[in-house]
C-alpha positions as CSV (number, residue, x, y, z in Angstrom):
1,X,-8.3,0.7,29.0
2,X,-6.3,3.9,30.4
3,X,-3.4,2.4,28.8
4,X,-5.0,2.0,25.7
5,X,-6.1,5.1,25.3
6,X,-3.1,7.0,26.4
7,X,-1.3,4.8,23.2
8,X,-3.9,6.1,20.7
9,X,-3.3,9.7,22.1
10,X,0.3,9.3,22.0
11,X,-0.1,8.4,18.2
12,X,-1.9,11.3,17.4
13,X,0.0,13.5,19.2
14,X,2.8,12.5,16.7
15,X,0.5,12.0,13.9
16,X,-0.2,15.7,14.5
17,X,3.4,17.2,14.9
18,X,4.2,15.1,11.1
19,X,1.6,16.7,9.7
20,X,2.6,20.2,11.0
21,X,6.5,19.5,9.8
22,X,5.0,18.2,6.4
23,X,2.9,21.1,5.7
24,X,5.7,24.1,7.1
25,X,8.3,22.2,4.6
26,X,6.3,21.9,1.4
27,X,4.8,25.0,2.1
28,X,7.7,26.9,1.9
29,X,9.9,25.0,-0.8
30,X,7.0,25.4,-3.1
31,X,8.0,27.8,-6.0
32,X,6.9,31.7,-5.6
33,X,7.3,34.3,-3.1
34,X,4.7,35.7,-0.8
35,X,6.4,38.7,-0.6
36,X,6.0,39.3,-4.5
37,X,2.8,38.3,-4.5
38,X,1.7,41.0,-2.0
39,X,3.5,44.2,-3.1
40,X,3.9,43.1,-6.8
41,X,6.7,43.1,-9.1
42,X,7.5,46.0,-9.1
43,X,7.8,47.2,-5.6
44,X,11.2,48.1,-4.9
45,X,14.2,45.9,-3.3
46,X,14.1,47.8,0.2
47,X,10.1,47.4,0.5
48,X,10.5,43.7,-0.2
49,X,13.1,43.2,2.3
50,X,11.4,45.6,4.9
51,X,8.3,43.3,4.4
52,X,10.4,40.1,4.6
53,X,11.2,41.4,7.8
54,X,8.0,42.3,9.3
55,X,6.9,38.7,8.4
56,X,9.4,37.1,9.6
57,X,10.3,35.6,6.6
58,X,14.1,36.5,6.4
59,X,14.9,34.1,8.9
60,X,16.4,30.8,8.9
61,X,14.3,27.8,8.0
62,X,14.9,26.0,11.1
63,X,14.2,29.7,13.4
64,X,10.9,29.9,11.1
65,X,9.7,26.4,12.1
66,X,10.3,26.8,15.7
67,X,9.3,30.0,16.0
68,X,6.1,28.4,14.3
69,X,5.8,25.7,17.1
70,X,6.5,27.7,19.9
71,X,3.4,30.0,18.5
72,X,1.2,26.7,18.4
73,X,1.4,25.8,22.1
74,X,0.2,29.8,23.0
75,X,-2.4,28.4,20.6
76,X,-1.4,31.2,18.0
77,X,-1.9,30.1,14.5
78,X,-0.5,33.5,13.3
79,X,-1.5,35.9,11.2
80,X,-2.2,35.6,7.5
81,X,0.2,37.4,5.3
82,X,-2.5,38.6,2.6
83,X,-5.5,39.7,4.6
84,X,-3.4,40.9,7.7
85,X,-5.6,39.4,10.1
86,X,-5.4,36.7,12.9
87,X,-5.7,32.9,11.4
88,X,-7.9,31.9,14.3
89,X,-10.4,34.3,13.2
90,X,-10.2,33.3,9.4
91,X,-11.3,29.7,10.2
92,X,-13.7,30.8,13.3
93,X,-15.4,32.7,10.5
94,X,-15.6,30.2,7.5
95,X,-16.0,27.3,9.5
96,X,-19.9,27.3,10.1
97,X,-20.3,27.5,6.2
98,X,-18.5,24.1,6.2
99,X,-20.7,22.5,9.3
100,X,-23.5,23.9,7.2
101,X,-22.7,22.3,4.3
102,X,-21.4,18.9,5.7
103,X,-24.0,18.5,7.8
104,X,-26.6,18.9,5.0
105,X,-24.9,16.5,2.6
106,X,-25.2,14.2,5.0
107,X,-28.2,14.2,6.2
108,X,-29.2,13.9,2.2
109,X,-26.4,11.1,1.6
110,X,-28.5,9.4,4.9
111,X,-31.8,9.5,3.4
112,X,-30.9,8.4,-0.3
113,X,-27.9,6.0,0.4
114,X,-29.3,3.9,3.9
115,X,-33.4,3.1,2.3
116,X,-31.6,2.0,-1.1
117,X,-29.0,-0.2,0.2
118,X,-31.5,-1.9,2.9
119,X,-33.9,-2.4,0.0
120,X,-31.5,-3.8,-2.3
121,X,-30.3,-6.5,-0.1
122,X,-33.9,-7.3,1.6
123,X,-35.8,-7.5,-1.6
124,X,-33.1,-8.0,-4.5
125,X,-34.2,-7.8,-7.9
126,X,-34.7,-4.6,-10.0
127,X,-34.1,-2.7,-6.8
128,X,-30.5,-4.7,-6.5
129,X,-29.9,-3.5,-10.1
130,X,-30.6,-0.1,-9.1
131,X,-28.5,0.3,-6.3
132,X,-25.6,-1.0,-8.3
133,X,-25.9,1.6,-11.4
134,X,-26.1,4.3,-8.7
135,X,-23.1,3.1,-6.2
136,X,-21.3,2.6,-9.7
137,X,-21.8,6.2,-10.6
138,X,-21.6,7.9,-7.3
139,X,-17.9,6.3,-6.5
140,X,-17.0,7.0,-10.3
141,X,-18.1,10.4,-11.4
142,X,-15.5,13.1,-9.6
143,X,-16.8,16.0,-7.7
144,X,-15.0,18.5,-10.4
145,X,-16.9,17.1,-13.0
146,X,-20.6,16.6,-11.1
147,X,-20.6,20.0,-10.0
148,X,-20.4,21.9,-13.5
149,X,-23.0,19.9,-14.2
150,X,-25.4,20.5,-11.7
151,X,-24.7,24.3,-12.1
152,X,-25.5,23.9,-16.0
153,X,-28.6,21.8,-15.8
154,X,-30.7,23.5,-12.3
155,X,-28.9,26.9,-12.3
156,X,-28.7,28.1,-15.8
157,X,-30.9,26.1,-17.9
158,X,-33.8,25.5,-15.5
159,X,-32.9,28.3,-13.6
160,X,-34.0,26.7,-10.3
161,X,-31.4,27.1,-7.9
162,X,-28.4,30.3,-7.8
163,X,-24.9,28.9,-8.4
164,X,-22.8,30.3,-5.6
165,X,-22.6,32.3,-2.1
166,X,-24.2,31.6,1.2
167,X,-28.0,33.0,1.4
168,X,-30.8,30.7,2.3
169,X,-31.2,27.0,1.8
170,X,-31.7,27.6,-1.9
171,X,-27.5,28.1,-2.1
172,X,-27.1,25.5,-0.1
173,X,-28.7,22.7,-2.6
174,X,-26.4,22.5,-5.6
175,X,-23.5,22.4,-3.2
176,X,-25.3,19.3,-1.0
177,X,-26.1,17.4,-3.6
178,X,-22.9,17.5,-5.3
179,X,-21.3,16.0,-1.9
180,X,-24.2,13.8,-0.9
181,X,-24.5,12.3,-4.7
182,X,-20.8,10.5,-4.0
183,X,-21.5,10.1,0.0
184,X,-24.5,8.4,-0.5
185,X,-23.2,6.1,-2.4
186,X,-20.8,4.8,-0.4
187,X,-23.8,4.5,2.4
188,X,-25.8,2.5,0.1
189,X,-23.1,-0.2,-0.3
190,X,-21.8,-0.6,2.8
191,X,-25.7,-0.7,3.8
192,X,-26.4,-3.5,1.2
193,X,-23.1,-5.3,1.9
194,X,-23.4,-5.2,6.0
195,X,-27.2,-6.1,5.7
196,X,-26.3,-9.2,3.7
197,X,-24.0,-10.6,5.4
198,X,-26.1,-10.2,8.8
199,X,-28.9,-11.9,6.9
200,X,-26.4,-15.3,6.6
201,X,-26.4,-15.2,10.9
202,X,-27.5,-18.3,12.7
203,X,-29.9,-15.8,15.1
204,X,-31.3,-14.4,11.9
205,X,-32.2,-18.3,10.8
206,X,-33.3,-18.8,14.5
207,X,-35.8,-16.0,14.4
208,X,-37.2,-17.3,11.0
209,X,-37.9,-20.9,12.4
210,X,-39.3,-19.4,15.3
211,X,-41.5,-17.4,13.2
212,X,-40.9,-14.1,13.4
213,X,-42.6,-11.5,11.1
214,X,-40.0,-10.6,8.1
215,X,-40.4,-7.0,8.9
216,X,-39.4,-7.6,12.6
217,X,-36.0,-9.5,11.3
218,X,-35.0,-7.1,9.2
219,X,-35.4,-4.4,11.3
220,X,-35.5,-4.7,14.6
221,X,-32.5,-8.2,14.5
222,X,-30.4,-7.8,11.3
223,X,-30.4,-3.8,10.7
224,X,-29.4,-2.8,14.5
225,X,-26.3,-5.2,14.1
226,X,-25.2,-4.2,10.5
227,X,-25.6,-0.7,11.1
228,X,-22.4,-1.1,13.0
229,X,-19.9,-0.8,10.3
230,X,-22.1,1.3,8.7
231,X,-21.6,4.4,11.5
232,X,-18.0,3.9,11.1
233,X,-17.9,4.7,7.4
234,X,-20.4,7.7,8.3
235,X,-18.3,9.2,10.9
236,X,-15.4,9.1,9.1
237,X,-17.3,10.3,5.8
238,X,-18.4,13.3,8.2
239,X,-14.9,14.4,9.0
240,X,-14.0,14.2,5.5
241,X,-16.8,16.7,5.0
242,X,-16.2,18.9,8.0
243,X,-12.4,19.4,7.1
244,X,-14.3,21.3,4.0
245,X,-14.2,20.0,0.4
246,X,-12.1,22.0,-1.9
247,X,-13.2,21.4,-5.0
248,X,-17.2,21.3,-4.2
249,X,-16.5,25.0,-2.4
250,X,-14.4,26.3,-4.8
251,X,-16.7,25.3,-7.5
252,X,-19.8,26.6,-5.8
253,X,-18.3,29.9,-4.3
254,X,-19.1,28.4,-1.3
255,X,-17.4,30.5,2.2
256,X,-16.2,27.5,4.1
257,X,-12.7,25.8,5.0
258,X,-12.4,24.5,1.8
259,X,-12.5,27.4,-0.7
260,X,-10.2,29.5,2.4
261,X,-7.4,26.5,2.2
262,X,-7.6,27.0,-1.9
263,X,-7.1,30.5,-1.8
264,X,-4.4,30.8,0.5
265,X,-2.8,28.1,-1.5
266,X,-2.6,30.6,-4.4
267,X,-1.5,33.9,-2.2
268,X,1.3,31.3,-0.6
269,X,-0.3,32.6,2.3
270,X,1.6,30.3,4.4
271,X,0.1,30.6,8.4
272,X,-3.1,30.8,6.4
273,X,-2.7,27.1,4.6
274,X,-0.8,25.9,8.2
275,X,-3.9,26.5,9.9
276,X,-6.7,25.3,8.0
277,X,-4.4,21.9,7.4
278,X,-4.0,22.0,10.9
279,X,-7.8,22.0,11.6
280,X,-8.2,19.4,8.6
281,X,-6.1,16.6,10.5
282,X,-6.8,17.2,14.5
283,X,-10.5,16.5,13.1
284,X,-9.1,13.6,11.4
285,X,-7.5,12.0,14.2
286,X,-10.0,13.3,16.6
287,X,-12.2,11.0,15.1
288,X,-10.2,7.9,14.5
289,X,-9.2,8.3,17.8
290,X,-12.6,8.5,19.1
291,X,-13.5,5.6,17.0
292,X,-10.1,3.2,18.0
293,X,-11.6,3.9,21.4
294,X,-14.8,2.9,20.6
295,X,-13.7,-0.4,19.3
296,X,-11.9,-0.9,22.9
297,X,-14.7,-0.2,24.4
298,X,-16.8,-2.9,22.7
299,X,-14.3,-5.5,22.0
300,X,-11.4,-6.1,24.4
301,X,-9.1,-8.1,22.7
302,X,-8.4,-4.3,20.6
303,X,-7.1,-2.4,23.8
304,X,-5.1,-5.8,24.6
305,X,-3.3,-5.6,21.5
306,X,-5.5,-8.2,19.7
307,X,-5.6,-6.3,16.9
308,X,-1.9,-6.5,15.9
């Protein structure tokens, strides 16, 4: 098992330094100058080239990029070259907006997605039919388009919710429900799919012909076994959301990771966009290695290499 999981850590390790060199390349061979961008236009040649060299930025690529590492293993993400101000702090301060936010689309993905999809494949029927117009239009309306939406029908024509910032749970619901809408229906089909195919089991026959209560095989013998691959896909659904949605925050005004990574991204505030992409995949691979371990844990043939 140690071996096993000092493979997985290795991976990540380098799963991690790709993602860095990714990022610090495209990053910097995108098209515009930061420089520009902060003084303007027309700022003259020798304040450019003065702030070039505060920056660091008229250095060689290469002296950049190590510099860059170097400043990583101090645990230094740098400092942003728009606001002036350490990156560590930046994402120590928008962070709890995305926790916020993550958590409660969750929690509402949970409660919609898990009670439709068990219903759908206990009872079938009109409920089945139900559960397959909703997974249909969770997974197929985007998040760019479901948001506007929301924000025309409960914030200006109802008038029921506001349509941005962070103050009070009644800025938080437009936001949740535009992640949770899609989330939950991923929940509810895994949840119908998994429940199903539990349902086919020789132990859930067994219990039948024993005589055991319906109620008592769908709960207490088929859903404890098929909610297995159903906390997969929720962990994994939860770092998606923790890494902070872009599109749902920017839409929504909303402080967290999300809207800070899209802004940057138009300052080409470089250390700024390094770190929050940097937080985005060590949660990533935090989690798939916490769940690769997982699997080892319950089934040995993984950590033996049975899964190759």
């Amino acid at each position: 098992m140690l071996r096993f999981a000092m493979r997985r850590l290795v991976m990540m390790i380098i799963s991690l330094m790709g993602v860095i060199t990714l990022t610090f390349m495209l990053l910097h061979f995108v098209p515009g100058d930061p420089v520009e961008m902060m003084l303007g236009e027309q700022a003259s040649a020798q304040d450019k080239a003065n702030l070039r060299r505060e920056l660091g930025l008229d250095q060689p690529f290469i002296t950049q990029y190590l510099n860059y590492l170097s400043d990583l293993t101090a645990m230094d993400l740098g400092r942003s070259l728009s606001l002036r101000t350490p990156v560590k702090d930046e994402i120590i301060k928008h962070f709890p907006a995305t926790v916020e936010l993550s958590i409660a689309a969750l929690a509402l993905a949970l409660f919609i997605g898990l009670p439709l999809g068990v219903t759908s494949a206990v009872h079938g029927g009109w409920r089945d039919r139900v559960c397959h117009i909703y997974t249909l239009m969770g997974m197929s309306i985007p998040g760019v388009f479901l948001g506007p939406i929301l924000i025309y029908i409960f914030a200006i024509q109802l008038n029921w919710f506001p349509v941005s910032d962070r103050d009070g749970w009644a800025h938080l619901v437009l936001p949740a429900c535009s992640l949770a809408f899609p989330l939950g229906a991923v929940i509810a089909r895994m949840s119908r799919a998994s429940l199903l195919e539990v349902l086919q089991e020789d132990y859930i026959r067994t219990a039948r012909a024993k005589g055991a209560a319906e109620h008592v095989i769908h709960f207490k013998h088929a859903l404890r076994n098929a909610l297995i691959p159903i906390v997969t896909v929720v962990g994994l659904q939860l770092s998606a959301l923790l890494t902070g949605t872009v599109v749902t925050e920017t839409i929504f005004d909303w402080p967290g990771i999300g809207s800070l990574m899209y802004s940057a991204i138009q300052r080409r505030d470089y250390p700024l966009v390094q770190g929050c992409v940097l937080l985005v995949a060590t949660i990533y691979v935090l989690v798939n290695l916490a769940t690769d371990l997982m699997y080892g844990v319950v089934n040995p043939r993984v950590r033996t290499g049975g899964e190759a």
